[in-house]
C-alpha positions, -999 to +999 in steps of 0.1 A: -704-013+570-693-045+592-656-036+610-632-062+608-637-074+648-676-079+634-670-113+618-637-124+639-635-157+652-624-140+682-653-121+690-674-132+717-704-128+738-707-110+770-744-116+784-735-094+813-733-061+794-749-074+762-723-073+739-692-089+717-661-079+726-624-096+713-613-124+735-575-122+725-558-093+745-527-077+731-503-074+752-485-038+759-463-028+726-494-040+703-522-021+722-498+010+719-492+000+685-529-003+674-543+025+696-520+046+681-530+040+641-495+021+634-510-010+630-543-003+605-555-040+615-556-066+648-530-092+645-549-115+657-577-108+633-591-145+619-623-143+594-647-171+603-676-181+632-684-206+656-688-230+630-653-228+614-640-258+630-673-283+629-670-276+593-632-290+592-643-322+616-669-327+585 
């Protein structure tokens, strides 16, 4: 089962150590808020891929 940072526009690419990691950081209250299970999802979560925006140009 895909997590919700799977298949967040967010998500991106690090060639260096071969994996996706989320390119929004939380700043210090939301870390603490997420690390600690108060917030059940990212607030910056947004569904979608690399191709979200050529397909709103089209």
């Amino acid at each position: 089962m895909d997590s919700q940072c799977d298949n967040c526009i967010n998500c991106e690419y690090d060639s260096e150590y071969d994996e996706y990691y989320c390119g929004v950081s939380l700043d210090m209250d939301e870390a603490e808020s997420f690390m600690l299970g108060k917030t059940k999802s990212c607030p910056f979560y947004r569904p979608g891929d690399e191709y979200t925006i050529v397909r709103k140009q089209n």
